[in-house]
VEXDREN-2710 file (C-alpha; in Angstrom, 1 decimal):
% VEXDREN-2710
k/r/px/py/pz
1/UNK/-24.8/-69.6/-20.2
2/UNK/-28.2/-70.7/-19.1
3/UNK/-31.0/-69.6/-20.5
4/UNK/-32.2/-68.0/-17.3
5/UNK/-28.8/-66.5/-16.9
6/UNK/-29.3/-65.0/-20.5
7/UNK/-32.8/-63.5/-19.7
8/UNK/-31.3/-61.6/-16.5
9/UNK/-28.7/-60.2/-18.1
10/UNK/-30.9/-58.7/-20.8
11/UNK/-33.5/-57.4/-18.4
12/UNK/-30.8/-55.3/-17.2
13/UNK/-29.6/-54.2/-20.1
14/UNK/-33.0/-52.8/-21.1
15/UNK/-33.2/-51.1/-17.9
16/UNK/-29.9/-49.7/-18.0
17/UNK/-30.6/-48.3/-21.6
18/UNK/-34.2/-46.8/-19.9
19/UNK/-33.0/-45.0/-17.2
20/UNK/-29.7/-43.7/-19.1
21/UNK/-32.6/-42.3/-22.1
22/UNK/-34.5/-41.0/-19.1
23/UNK/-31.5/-39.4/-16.8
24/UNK/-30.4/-37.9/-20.4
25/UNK/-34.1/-36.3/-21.0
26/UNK/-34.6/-35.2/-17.4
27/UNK/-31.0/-33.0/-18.5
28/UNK/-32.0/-31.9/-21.3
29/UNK/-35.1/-30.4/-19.8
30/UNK/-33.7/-29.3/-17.1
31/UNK/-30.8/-27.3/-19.3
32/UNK/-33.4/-26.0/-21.7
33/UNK/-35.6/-24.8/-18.5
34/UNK/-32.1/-22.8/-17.4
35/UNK/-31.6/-21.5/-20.5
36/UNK/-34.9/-19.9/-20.2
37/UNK/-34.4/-18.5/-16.5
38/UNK/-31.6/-17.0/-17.5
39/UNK/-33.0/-15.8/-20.6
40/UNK/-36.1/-14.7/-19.2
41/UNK/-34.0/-12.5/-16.3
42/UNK/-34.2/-8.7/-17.3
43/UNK/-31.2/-6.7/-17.9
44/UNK/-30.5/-3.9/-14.8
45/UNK/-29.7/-0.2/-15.8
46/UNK/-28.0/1.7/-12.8
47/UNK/-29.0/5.5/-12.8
48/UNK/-27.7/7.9/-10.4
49/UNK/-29.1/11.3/-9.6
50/UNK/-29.8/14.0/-7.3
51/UNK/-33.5/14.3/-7.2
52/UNK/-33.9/13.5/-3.6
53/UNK/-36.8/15.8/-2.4
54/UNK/-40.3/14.6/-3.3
55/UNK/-41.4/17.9/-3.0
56/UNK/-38.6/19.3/-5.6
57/UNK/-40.8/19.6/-9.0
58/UNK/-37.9/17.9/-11.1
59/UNK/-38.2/14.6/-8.6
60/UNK/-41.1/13.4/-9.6
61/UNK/-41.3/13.8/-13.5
62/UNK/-38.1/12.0/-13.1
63/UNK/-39.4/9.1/-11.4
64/UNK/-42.6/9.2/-13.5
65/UNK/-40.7/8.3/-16.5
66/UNK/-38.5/5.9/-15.0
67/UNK/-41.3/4.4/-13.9
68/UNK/-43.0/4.3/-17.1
69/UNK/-40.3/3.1/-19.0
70/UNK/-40.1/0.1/-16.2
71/UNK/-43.5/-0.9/-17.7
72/UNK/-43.0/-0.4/-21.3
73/UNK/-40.3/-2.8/-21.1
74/UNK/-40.0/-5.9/-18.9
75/UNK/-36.4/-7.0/-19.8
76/UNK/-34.8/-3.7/-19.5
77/UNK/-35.6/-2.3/-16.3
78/UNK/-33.7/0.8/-14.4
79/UNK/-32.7/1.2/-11.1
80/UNK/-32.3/4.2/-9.9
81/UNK/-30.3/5.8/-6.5
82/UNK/-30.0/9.5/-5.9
83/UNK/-28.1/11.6/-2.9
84/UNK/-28.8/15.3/-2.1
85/UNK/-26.7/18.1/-4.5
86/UNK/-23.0/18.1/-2.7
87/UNK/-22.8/15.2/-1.5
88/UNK/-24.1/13.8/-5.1
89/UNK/-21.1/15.8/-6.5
90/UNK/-18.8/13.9/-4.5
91/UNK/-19.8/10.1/-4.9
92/UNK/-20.1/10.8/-9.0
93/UNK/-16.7/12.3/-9.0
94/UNK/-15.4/9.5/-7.0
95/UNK/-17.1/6.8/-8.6
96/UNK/-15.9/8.3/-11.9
97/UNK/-12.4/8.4/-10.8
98/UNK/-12.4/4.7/-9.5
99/UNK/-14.1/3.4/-12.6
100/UNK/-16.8/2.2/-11.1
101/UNK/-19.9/4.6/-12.0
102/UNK/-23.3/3.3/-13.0
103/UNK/-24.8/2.6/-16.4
104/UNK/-26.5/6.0/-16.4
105/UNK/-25.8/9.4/-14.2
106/UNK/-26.9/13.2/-13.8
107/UNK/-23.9/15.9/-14.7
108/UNK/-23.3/19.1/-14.6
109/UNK/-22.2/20.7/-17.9
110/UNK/-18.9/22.7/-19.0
111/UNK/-16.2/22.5/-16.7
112/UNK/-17.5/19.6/-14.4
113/UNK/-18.4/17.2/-17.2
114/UNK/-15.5/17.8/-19.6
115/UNK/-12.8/16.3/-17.8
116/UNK/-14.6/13.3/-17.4
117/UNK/-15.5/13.2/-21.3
118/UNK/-11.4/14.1/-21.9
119/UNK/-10.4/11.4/-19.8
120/UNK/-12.5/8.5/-21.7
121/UNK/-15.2/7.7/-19.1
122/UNK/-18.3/9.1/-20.9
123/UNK/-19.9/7.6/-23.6
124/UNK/-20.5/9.7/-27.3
125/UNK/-23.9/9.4/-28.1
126/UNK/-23.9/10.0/-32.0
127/UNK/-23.9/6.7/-33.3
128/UNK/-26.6/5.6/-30.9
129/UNK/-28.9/7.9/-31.0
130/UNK/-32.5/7.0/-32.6
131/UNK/-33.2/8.7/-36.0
132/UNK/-35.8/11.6/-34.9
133/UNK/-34.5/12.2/-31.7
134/UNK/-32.9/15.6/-31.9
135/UNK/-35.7/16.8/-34.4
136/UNK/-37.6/16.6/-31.3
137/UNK/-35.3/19.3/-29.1
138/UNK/-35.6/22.9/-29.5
139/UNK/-32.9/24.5/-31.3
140/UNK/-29.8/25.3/-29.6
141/UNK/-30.9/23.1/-26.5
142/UNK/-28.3/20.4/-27.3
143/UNK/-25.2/23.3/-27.9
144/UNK/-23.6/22.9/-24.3
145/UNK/-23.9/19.1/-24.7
146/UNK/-21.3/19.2/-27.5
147/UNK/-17.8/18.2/-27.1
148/UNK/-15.6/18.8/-30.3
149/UNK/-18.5/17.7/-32.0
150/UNK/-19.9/15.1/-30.7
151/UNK/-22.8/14.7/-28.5
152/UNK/-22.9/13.6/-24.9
153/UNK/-26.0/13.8/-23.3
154/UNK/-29.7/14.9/-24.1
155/UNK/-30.9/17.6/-22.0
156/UNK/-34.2/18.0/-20.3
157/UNK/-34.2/21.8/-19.3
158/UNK/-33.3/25.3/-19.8
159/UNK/-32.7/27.3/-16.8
160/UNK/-32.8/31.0/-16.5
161/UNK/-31.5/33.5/-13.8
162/UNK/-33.9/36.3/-12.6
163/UNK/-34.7/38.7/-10.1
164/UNK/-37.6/37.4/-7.8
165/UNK/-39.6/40.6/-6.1
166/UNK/-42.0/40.2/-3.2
167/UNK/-44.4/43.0/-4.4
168/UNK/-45.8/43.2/-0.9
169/UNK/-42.8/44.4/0.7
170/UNK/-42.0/46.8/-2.1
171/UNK/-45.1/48.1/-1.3
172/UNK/-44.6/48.4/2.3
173/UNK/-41.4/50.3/1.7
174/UNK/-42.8/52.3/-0.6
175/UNK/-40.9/51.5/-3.6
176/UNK/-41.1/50.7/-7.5
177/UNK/-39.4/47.3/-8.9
178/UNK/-36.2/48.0/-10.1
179/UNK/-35.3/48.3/-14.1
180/UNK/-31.8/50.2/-13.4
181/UNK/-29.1/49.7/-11.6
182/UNK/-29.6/53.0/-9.9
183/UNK/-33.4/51.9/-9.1
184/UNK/-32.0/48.7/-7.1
185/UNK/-29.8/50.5/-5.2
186/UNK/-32.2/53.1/-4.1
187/UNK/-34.7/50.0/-3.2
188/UNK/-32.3/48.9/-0.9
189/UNK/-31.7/52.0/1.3
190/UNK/-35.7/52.4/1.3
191/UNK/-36.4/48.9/1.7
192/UNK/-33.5/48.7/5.1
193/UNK/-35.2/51.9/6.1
194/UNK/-38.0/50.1/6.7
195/UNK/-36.2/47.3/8.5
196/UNK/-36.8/44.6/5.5
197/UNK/-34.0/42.6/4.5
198/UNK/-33.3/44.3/0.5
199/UNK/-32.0/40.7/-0.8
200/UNK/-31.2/36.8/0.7
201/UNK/-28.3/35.4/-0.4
202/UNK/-26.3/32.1/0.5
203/UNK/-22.8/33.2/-0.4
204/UNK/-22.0/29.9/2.1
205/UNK/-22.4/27.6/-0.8
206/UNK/-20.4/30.6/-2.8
207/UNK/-21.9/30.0/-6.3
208/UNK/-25.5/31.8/-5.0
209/UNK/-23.1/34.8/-4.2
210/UNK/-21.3/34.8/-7.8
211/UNK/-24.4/35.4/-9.5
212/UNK/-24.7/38.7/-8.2
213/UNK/-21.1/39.4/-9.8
214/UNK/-21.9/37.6/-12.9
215/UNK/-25.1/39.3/-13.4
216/UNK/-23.6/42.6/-12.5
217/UNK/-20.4/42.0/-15.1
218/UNK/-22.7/40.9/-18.2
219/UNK/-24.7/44.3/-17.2
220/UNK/-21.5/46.1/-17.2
221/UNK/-19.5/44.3/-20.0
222/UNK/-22.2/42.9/-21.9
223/UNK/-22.4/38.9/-22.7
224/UNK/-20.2/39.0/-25.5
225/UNK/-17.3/40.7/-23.7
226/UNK/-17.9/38.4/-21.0
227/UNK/-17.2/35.2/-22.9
228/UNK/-14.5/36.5/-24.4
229/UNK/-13.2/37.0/-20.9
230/UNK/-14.0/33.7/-20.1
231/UNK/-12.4/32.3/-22.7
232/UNK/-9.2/34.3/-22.0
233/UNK/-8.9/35.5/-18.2
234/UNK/-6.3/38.2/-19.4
235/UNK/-9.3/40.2/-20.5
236/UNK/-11.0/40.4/-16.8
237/UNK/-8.4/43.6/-16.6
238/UNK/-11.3/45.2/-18.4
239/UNK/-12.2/48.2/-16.8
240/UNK/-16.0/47.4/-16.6
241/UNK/-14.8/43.9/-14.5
242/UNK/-13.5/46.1/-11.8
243/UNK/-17.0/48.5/-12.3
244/UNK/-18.8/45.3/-11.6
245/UNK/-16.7/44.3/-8.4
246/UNK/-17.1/47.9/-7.5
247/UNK/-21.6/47.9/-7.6
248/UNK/-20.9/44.7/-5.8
249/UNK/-19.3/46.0/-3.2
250/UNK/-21.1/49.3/-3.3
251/UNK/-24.7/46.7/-2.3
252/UNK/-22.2/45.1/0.0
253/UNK/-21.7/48.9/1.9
254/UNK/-25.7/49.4/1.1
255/UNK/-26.8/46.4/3.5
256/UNK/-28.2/44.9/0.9
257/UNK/-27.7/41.4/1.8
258/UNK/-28.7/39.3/4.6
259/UNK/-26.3/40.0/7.2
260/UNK/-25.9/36.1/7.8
261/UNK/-25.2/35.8/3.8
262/UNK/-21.7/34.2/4.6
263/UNK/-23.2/31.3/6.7
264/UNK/-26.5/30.5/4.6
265/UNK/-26.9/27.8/2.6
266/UNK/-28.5/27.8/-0.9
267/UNK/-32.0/25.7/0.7
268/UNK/-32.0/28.5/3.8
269/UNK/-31.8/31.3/1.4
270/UNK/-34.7/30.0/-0.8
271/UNK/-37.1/29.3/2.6
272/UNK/-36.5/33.3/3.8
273/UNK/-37.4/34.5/0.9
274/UNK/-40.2/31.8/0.6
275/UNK/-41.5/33.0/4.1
276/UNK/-41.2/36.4/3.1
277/UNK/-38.5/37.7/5.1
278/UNK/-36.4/39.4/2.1
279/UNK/-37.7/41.3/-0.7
280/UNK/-35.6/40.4/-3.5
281/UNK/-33.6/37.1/-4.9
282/UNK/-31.4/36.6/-7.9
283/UNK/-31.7/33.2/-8.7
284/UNK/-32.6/30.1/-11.3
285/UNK/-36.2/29.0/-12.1
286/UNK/-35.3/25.9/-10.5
287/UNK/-36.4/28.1/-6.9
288/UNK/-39.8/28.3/-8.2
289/UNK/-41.2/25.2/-7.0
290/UNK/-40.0/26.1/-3.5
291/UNK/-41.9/29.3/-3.6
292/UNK/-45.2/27.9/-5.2
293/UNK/-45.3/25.1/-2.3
294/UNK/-48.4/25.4/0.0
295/UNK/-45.7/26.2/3.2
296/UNK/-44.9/29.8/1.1
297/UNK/-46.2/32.6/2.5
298/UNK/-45.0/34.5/-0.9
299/UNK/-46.7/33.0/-3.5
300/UNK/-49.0/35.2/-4.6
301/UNK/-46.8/38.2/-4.7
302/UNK/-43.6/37.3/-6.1
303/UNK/-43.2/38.8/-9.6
304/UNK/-40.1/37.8/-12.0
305/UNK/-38.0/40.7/-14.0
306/UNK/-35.2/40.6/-16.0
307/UNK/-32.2/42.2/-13.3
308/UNK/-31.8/45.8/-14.3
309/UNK/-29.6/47.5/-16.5
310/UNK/-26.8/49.7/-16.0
311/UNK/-26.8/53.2/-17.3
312/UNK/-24.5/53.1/-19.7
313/UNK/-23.3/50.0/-19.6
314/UNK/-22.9/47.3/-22.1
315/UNK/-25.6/45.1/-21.5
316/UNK/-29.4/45.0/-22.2
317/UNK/-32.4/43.4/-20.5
318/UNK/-32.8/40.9/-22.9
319/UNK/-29.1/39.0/-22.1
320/UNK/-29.6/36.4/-19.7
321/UNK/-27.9/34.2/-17.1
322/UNK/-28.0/30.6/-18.3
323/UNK/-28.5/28.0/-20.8
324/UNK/-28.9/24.5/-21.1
325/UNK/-26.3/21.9/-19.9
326/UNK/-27.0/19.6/-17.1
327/UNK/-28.3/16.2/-18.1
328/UNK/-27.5/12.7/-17.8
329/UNK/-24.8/10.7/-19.4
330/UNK/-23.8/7.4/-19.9
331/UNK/-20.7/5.2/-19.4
332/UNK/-18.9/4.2/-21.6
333/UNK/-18.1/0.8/-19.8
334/UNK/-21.9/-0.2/-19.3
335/UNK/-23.0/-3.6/-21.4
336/UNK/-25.4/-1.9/-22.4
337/UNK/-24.6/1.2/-24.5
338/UNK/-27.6/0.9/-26.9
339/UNK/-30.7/0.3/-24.0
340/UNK/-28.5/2.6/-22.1
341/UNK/-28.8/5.4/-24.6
342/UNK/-32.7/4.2/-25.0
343/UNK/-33.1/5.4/-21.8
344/UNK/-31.1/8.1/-21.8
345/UNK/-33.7/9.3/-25.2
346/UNK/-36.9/8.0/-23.2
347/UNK/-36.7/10.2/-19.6
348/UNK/-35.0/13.4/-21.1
349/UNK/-38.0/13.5/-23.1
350/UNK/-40.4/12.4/-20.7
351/UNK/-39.0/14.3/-17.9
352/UNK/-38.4/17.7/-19.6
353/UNK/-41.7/17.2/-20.8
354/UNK/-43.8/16.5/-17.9
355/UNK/-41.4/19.0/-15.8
356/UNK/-41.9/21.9/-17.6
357/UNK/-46.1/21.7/-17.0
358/UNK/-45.4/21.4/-13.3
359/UNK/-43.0/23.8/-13.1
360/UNK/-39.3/22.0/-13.0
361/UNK/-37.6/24.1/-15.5
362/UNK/-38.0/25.3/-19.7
363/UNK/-38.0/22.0/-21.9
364/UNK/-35.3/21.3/-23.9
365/UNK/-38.1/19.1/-25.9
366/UNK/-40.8/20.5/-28.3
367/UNK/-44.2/21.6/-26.3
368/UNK/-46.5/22.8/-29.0
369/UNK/-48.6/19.5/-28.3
370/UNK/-49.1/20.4/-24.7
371/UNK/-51.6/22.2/-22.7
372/UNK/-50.0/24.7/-21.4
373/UNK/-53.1/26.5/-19.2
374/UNK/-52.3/25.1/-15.8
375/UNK/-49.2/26.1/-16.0
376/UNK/-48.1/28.3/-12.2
377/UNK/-48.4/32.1/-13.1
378/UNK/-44.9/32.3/-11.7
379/UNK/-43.3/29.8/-14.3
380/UNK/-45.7/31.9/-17.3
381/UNK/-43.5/35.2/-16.3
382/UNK/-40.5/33.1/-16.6
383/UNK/-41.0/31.3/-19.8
384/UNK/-42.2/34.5/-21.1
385/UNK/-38.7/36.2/-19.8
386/UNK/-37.1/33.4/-21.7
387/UNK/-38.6/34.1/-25.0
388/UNK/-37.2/37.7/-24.7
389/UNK/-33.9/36.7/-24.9
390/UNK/-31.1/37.5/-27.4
391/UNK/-27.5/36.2/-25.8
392/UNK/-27.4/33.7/-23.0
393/UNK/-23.9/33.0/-21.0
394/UNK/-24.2/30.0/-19.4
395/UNK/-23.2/29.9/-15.3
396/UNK/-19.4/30.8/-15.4
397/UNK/-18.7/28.0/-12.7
398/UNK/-19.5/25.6/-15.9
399/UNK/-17.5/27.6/-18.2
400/UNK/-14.0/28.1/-16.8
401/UNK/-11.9/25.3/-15.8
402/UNK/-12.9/23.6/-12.5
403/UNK/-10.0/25.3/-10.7
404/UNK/-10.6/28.2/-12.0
405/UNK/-14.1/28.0/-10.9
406/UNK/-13.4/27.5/-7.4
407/UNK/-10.8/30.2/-7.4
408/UNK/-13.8/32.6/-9.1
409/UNK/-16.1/31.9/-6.4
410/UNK/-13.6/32.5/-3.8
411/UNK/-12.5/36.0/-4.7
412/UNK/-16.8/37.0/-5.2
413/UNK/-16.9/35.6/-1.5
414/UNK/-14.0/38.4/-0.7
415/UNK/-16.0/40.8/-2.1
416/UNK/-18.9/39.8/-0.1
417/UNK/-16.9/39.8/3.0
418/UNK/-15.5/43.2/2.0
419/UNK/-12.2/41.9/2.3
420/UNK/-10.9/42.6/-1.3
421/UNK/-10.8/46.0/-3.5
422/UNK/-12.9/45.7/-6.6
423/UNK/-8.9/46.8/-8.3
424/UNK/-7.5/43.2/-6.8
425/UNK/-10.4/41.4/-7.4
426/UNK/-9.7/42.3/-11.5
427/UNK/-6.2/41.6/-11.0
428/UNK/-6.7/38.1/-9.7
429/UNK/-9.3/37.0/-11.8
430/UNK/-6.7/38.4/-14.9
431/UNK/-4.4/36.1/-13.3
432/UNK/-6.5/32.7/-13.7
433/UNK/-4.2/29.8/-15.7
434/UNK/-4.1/30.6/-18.9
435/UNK/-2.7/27.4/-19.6
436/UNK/-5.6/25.4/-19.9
437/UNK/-7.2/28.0/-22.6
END
């Protein structure tokens, strides 16, 4: 071989070697700059919820803290999507069914959340949960949030049921706020003789109608007899179950309700009374942001009471309608059950906090650091309702079975209609399936 020949063939061995060392480090840095896109990408929490309505006081405490936690931490950020109450209950249910919920989503306790947590889908939070985190809940807030002992979610409020007066028109008619039975019903016949509307209710969505016979059997029975009852349908052939079906019917007969109660909705009910066209609603303190908006005409003269008593009856005026049980859980198929449960810790706290100030609902979280002076004078009565309390049964729709549930709210409707005896009404309600008890 020549020499020249020699010298060529080395000069392109040395540049074969070069761009091979250089092809191999423009890899390298392009793999390492890959690894650190994809490492620098954050991790996406889905939440679901109902919180549609900016002008709903829950909406934005939720937001806030989702928001807040967005900026606490850059690689773990939540999305959130949210559909109006029914039709929210239908895509969770389905999404739940088809295994294909999100990360994080709002519940309803008892009877709607259980078969979800029987059937595996719902994450159990105990071995997640931070150390200090339920030292920070008032007690008994995190009861209905127990499945055979274990926890499930982390609730942010505690919702009561009271009667809502609109003083002015009890003036106008004449009349004192009822604290008996007999008082209410005597309200009524003053209150239509004065051609105001006693009480709004929107039996169309049937659970705003079955408070009225809830409330009116936990005055009759009292709340322990009630549970019981609840816990074993044969007992609803009580006599004071019938005596409650009976008062019912006997307001029914009064004109005490709206005479478009069968075809008004839960949000039209709230607006009448908002706009002062009804003297009286039994309801939960979620309503109170709806009547303390600057469209209410009843603001400043709606007072909150306990409902009355029934002579003789078993109940007092310190048992109330409610409890704690709606929250958010988390599935137990996301990646990412420890952030998830992070979050799940992070708005509960935030929320229920920030909530309870503006008027959302009762915290399930410790207040004693917060200013409480701006609170609405409307949520003060309430709170101060709360603290009165001695026995709480939570709604009975998230207590019996979800058949049974509809099947309750379907024989209160009857009543309301007029088309059942308060004698059947018993009967049926005896007959629920015991098999599930």
């Amino acid at each position: 071989m020549s020499k020249l020949m020699r010298v060529i063939l080395l000069t392109v061995i040395v540049i074969s070697l070069l761009f091979s060392q250089t092809a191999c480090s423009i890899k390298m840095r392009f793999n390492k700059t890959s690894r650190e896109n994809v490492a620098s990408e954050p991790e996406t929490l889905i939440l679901w919820h109902q919180w549609v309505n900016v002008s709903n006081k829950k909406t934005n405490p939720l937001k806030n803290a989702i928001r807040e936690w967005n900026v606490q931490n850059p690689n773990i950020q939540v999305k959130e999507l949210s559909w109006n109450g029914e039709q929210y209950k239908s895509k969770i249910r389905t999404a739940l069914a088809a295994n294909e919920a999100p990360d994080l989503f709002y519940m309803w306790g008892g009877s709607f959340v259980e078969p979800y947590i029987s059937g595996g889908n719902i994450l159990p939070l105990d071995s997640y949960i931070n150390a200090g985190t339920l030292d920070k809940l008032v007690p008994g807030a995190i009861d209905y949030c127990r499945f055979d002992g274990k926890i499930y979610s982390l609730p942010m409020y505690i919702f009561i049921a009271s009667l809502y007066c609109n003083t002015q028109l009890f003036e106008q008619a004449g009349v004192k706020i009822p604290e008996t039975y007999d008082e209410l019903l005597d309200a009524v016949r003053k209150l239509r003789a004065k051609g105001i509307i006693p009480v709004v209710v929107g039996e169309k969505d049937r659970w705003t109608g079955m408070y009225w016979y809830n409330i009116l059997a936990m005055r009759q029975a009292g709340n322990q007899v009630c549970l019981n009852a609840l816990n074993n349908p044969a007992q609803f052939e009580n006599q004071a179950f019938e005596a409650a079906a009976e008062k019912l019917l006997q307001l029914v007969n009064a004109k005490a309700f709206n005479n478009d109660a069968l075809s008004t909705s839960f949000n039209d009910m709230v607006v009448e009374f908002s706009q002062g066209k009804a003297a009286m609603m039994y309801q939960g303190n979620w309503v109170e942001s709806n009547i303390e908006e600057s469209e209410s005409t009843t603001k400043k003269y709606v007072t909150v009471v306990p409902f009355p008593v029934i002579t003789g009856g078993g109940g007092t005026l310190k048992e109330f309608y409610g409890g704690s049980a709606d929250g958010y859980y988390v599935n137990i198929n996301t990646r990412y059950r420890q952030e998830a449960v992070n979050v799940l810790e992070f708005i509960s706290e935030k929320a229920g906090r920030e909530g309870y100030l503006s008027g959302a609902g009762f915290s399930c979280w410790k207040t004693d650091d917060l200013d409480k002076s701006q609170m609405s004078p409307i949520s003060k009565q309430s709170l101060k309702l709360m603290e009165t309390g001695t026995s709480f049964v939570n709604w009975w729709d998230t207590i019996l079975p979800a058949a049974d549930a509809e099947t309750h709210k379907d024989l209160v409707a009857e009543l309301f209609a007029g088309r059942m005896s308060s004698k059947e009404f018993a009967r049926k309600m005896a007959g629920l399936n015991k098999s599930v008890y």
